[in-house]
C-alpha positions as a printed Julia matrix, in Angstrom:
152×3 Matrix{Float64}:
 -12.8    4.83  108.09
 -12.25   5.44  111.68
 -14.8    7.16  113.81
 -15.09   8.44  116.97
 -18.5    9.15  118.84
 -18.82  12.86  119.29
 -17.73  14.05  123.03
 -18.4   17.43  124.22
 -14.97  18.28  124.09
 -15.55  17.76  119.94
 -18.68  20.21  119.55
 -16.25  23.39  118.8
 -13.73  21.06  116.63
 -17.2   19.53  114.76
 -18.79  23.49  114.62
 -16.02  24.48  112.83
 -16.6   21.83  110.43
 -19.82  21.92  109.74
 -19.73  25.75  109.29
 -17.31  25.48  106.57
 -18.76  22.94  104.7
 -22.12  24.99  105.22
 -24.38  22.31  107.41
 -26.93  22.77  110.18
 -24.74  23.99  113.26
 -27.67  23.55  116.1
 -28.51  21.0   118.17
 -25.03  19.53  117.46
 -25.07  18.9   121.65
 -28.55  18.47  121.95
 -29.36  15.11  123.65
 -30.74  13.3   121.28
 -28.55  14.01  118.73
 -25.89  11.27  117.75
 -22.99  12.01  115.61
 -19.43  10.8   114.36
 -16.45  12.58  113.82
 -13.51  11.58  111.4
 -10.42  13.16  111.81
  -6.95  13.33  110.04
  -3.69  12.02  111.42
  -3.09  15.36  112.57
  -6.44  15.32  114.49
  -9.05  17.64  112.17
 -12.18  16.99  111.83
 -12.29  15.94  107.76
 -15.42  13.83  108.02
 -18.68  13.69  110.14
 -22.06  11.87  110.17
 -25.24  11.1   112.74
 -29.35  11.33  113.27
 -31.68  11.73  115.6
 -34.76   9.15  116.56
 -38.36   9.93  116.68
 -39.7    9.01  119.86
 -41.4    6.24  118.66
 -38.45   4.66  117.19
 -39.43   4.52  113.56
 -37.81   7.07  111.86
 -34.33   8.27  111.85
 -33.37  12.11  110.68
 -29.94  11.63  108.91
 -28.09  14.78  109.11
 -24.38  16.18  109.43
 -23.34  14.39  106.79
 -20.28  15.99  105.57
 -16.62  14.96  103.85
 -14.27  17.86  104.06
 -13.96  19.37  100.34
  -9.54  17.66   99.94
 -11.26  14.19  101.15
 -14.41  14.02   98.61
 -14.68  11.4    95.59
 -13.26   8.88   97.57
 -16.44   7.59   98.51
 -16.42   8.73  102.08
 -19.93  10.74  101.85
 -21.74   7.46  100.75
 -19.65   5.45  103.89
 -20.86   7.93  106.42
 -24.03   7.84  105.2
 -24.28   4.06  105.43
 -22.97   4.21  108.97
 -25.62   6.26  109.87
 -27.81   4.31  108.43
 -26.76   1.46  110.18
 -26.45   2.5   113.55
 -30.12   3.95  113.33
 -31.19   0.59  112.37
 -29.91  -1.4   115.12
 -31.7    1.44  117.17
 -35.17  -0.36  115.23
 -35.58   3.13  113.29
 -37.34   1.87  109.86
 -37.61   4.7   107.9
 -34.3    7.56  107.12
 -35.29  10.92  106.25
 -33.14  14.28  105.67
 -32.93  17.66  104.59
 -30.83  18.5   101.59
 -31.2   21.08   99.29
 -27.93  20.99   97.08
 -27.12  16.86   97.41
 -30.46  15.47   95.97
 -28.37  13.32   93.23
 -26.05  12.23   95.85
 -28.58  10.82   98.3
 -30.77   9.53   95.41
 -27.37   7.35   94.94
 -28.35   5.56   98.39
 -31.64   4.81   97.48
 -33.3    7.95   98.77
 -36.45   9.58   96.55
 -37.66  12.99   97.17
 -40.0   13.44   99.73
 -43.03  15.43  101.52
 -41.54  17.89  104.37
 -44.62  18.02  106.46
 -44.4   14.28  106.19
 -41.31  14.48  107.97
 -42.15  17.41  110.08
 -44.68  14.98  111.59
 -42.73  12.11  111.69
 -40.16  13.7   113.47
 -41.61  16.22  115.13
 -39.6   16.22  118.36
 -36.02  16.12  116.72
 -33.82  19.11  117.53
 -33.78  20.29  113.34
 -36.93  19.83  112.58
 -38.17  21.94  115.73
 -35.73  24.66  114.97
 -36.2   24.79  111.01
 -39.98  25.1   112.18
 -40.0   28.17  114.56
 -37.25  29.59  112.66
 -39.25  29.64  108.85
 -36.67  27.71  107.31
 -39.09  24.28  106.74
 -40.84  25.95  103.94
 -37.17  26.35  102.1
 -36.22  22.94  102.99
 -36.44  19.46  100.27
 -37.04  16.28  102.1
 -35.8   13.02  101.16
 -36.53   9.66  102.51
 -35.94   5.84  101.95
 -36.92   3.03  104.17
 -34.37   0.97  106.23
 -33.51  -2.71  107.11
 -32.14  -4.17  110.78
 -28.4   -5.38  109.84
């Protein structure tokens, strides 16, 4: 798996993505928000991962997940997922949460059990998503999941 940090120049490649795979499109060049891209030899985006931190460190909002639909069952989701992981560890976050309403059985696969939104909501109050999924209505249709996480 070969990723490359997001640059600016990749928000309207990653967009594209996310739209067709049906993910969160905001924030995508917010500051706080990191994110991955993978891309095919041709230079598509076919994979894509990232978070963003609380701003006390803890917890880590996994989100843009995604393995273009002719690259799934290879086990790409679960190795994005784990990068993210990762890299939000070595940044001292502690706890992972996320938003998924559709992929509960795959994140339970990682070790992730259902969760309270308004936990999260508070937790990560000041991320990008969880701002815009309050003010826009869309927390109260959202299912939180969370697991803790380990420094590497």
């Amino acid at each position: 798996m070969d990723l490359e940090r997001c640059q600016p120049t990749d928000v309207e490649a990653l967009t594209a993505f996310l739209r067709e795979v049906d993910l969160t499109l905001s924030g995508l060049d917010a500051s706080g928000v990191r994110l991955w891209v993978e891309r095919d030899e041709a230079g598509a985006v076919v994979g894509s991962t990232g978070y963003e931190i609380s701003s006390d460190g803890q917890h880590a909002l996994i989100r843009s997940v995604a393995v273009s639909p002719t690259q799934r069952s290879r086990g790409r989701g679960s190795a994005l997922a784990s990068f993210a992981l990762d890299r939000a560890a070595e940044e001292g976050a502690r706890r992972a949460w996320l938003f998924s309403r559709r992929s509960g059985p795959f994140w339970q696969s990682l070790g992730f059990e259902s969760a309270d939104r308004d936990e999260l909501a508070e937790a990560l109050a000041d991320t990008h998503q969880v701002r815009l999924f309050q003010e826009s209505g869309q927390l109260g249709r959202e299912v939180a999941w969370s697991r803790p996480i380990s420094a590497p």
